[in-house]
Backbone as JSON Lines, residues from 0, in Angstrom:
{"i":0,"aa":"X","n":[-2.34,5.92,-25.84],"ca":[-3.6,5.26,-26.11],"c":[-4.73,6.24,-25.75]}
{"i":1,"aa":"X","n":[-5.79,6.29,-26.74],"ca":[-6.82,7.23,-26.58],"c":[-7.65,6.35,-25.97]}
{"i":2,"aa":"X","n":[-8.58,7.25,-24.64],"ca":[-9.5,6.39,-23.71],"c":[-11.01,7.14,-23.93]}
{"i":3,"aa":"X","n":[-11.69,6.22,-23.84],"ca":[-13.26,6.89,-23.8],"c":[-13.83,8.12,-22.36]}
{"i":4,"aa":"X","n":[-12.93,7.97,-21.85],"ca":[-12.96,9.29,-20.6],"c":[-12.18,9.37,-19.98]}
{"i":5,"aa":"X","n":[-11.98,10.69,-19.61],"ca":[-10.73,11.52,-18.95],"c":[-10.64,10.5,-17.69]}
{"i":6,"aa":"X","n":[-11.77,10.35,-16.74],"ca":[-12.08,9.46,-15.8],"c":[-10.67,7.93,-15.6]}
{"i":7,"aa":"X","n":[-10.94,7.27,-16.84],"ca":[-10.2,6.55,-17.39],"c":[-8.93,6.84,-17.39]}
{"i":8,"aa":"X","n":[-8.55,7.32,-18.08],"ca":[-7.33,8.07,-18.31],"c":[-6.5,8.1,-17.02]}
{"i":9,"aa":"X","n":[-6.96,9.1,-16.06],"ca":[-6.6,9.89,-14.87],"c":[-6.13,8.34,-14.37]}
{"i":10,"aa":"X","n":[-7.0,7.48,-14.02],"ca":[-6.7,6.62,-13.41],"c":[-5.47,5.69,-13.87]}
{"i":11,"aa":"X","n":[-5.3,5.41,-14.84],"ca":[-4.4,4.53,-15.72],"c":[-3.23,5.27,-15.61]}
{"i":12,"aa":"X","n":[-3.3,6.31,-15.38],"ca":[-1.88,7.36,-15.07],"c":[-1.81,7.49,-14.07]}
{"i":13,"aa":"X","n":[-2.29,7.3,-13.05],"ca":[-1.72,6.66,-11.58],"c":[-1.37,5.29,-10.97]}
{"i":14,"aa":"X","n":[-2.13,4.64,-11.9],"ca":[-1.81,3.84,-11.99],"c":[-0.09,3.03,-12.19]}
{"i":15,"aa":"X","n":[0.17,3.82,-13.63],"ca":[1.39,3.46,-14.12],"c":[2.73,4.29,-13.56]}
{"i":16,"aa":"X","n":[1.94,5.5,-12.23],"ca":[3.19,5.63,-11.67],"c":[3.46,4.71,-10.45]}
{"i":17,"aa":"X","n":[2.87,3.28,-10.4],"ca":[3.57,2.34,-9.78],"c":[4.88,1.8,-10.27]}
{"i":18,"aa":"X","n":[6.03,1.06,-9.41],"ca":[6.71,0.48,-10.07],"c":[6.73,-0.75,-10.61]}
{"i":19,"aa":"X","n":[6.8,-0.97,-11.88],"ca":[6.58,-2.4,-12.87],"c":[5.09,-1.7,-13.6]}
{"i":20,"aa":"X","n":[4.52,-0.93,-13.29],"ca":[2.89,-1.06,-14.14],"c":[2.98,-0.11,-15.35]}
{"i":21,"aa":"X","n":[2.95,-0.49,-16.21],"ca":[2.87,-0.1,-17.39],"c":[1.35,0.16,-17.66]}
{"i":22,"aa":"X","n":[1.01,0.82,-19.15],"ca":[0.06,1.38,-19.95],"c":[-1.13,0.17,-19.43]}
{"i":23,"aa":"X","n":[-0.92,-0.66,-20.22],"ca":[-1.46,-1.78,-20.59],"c":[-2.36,-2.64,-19.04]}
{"i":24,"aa":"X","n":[-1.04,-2.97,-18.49],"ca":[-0.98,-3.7,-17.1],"c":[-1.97,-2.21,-16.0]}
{"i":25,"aa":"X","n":[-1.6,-1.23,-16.05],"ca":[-2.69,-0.08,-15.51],"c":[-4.32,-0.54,-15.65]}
{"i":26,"aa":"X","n":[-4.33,-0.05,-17.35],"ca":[-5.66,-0.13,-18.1],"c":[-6.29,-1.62,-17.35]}
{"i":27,"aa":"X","n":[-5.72,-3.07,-17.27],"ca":[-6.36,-4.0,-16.71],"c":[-6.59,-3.33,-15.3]}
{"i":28,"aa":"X","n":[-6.07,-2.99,-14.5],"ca":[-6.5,-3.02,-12.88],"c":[-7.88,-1.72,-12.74]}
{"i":29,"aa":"X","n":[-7.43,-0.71,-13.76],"ca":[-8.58,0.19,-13.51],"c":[-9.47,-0.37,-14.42]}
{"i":30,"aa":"X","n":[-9.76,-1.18,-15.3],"ca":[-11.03,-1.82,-16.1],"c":[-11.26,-3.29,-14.81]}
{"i":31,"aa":"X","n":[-10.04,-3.74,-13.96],"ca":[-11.0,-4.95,-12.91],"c":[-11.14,-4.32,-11.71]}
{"i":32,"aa":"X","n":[-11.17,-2.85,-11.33],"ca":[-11.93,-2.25,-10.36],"c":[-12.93,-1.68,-10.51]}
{"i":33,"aa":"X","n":[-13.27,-1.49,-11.82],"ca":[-14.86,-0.84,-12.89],"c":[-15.78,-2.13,-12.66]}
{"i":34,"aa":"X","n":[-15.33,-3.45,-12.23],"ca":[-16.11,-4.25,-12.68],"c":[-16.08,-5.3,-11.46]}
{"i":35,"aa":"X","n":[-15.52,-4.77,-9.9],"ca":[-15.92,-4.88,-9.11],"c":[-17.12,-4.05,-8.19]}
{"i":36,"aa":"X","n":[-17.54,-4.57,-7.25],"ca":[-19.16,-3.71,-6.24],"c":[-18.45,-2.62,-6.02]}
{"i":37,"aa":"X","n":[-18.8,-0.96,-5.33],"ca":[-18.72,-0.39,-5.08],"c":[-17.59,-0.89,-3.68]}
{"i":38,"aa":"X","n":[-18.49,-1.47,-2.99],"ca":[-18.07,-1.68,-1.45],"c":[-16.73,-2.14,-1.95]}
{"i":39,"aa":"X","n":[-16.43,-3.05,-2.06],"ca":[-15.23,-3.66,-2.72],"c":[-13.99,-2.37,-3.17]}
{"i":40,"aa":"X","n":[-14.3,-2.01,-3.61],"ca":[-13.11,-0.87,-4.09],"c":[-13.19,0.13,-3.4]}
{"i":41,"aa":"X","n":[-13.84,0.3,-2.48],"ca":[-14.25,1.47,-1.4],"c":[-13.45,0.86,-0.15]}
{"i":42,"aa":"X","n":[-13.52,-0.43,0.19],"ca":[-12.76,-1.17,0.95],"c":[-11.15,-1.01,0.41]}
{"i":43,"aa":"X","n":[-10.81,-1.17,-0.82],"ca":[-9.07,-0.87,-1.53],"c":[-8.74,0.09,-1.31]}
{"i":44,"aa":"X","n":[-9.76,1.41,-1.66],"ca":[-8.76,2.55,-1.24],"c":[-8.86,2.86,0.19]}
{"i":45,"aa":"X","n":[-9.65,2.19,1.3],"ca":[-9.41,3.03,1.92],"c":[-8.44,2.57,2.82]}
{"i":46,"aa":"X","n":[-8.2,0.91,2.55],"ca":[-6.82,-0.05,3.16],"c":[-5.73,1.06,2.77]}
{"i":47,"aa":"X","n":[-5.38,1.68,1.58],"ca":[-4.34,2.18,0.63],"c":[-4.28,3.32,1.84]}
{"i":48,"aa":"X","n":[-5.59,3.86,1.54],"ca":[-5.48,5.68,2.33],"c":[-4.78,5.19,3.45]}
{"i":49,"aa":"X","n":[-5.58,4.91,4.87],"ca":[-5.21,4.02,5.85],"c":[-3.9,3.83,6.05]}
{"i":50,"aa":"X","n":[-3.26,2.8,5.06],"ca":[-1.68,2.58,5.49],"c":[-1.1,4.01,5.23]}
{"i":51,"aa":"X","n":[-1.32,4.26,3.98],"ca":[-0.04,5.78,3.58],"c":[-0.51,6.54,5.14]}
{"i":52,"aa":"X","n":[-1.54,6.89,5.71],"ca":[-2.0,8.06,6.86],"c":[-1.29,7.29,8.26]}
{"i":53,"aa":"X","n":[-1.66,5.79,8.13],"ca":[-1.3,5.35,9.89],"c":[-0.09,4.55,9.9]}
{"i":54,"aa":"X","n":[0.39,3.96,8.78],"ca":[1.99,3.37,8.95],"c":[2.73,4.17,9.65]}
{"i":55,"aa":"X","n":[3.7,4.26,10.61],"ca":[4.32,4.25,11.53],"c":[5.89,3.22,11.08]}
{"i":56,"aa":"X","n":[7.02,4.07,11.41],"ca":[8.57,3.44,11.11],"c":[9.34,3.59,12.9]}
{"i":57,"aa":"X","n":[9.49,2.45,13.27],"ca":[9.69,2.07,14.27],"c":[11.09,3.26,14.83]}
{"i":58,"aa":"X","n":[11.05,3.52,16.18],"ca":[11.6,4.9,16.39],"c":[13.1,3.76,16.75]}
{"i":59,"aa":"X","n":[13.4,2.73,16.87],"ca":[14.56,2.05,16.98],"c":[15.38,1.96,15.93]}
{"i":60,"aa":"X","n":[14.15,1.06,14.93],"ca":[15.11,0.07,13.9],"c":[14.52,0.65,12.81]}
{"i":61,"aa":"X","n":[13.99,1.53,12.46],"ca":[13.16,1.9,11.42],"c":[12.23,1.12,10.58]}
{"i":62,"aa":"X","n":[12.12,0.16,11.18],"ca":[10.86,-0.75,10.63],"c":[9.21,-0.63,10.29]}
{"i":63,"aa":"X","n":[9.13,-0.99,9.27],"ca":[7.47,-0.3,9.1],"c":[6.57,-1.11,10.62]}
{"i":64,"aa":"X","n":[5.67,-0.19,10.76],"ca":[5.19,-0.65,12.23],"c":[3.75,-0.24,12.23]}
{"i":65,"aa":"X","n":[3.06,-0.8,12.88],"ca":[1.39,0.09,13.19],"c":[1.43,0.54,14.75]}
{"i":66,"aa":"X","n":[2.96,0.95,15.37],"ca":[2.92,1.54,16.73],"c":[3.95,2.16,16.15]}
{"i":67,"aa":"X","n":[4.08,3.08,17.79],"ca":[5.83,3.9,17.22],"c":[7.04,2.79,17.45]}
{"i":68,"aa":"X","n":[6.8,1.68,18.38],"ca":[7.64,0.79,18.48],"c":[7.59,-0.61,17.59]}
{"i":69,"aa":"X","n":[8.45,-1.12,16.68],"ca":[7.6,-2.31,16.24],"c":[7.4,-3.63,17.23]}
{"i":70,"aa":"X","n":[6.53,-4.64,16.41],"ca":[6.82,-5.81,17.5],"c":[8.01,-6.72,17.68]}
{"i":71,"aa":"X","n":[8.73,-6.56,17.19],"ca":[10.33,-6.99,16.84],"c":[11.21,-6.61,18.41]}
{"i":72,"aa":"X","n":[11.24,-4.76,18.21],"ca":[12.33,-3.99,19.04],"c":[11.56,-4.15,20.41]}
{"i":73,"aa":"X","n":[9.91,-4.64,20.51],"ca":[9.21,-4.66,21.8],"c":[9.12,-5.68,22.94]}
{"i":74,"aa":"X","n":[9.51,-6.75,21.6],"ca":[9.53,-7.98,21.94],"c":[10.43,-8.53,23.21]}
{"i":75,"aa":"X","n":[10.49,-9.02,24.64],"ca":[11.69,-9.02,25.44],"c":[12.19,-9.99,25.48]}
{"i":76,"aa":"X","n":[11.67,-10.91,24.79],"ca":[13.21,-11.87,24.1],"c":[14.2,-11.42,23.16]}
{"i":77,"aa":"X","n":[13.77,-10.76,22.39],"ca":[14.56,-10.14,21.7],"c":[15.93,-9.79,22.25]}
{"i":78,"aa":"X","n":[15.39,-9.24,23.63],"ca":[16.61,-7.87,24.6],"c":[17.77,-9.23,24.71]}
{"i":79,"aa":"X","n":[17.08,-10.8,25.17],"ca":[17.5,-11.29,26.15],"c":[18.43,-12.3,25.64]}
{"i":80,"aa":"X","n":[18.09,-12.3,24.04],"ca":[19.06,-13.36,23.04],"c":[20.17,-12.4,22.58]}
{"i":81,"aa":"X","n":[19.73,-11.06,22.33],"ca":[20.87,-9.9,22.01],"c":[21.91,-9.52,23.04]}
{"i":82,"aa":"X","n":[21.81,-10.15,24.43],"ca":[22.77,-10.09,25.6],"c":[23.64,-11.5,25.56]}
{"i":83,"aa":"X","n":[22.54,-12.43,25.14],"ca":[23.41,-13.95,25.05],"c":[24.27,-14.08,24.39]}
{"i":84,"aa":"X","n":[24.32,-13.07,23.36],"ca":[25.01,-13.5,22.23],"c":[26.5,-12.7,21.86]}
């Protein structure tokens, strides 16, 4: 599909290297982030940047985490039902 700017384009092709997003399904998300506020999509990427830079995989269980430990393996009930059992 030919786009009115490279701009366009670029985006719709990163878009569609998500998994499930196609041509089409792309072109909608980068034409309903054109047509949200600035702040608003400035707020999306930088949640996006953010996780890919500070996600953290738990040094136990390998669980996605926002510490090196998650709250799961930290938890001390956890320890105390895994002895009961």
């Amino acid at each position: 599909m030919k786009y009115s700017s490279k701009l366009i384009a670029d985006a719709v092709a990163e878009f569609q290297k998500l998994p499930g997003i196609g041509e089409k399904t792309a072109l909608r998300l980068v034409l309903h982030l054109l047509k949200q506020d600035k702040l608003k999509v400035s707020h999306f990427s930088d949640a996006v940047s953010r996780m890919r830079s500070e996600i953290k995989f738990c040094i136990n269980c390998n669980n996605i985490s926002d510490h090196e430990t998650c709250d799961i393996c930290i938890n001390p009930m956890r320890i105390i039902l895994w002895y009961a059992s």
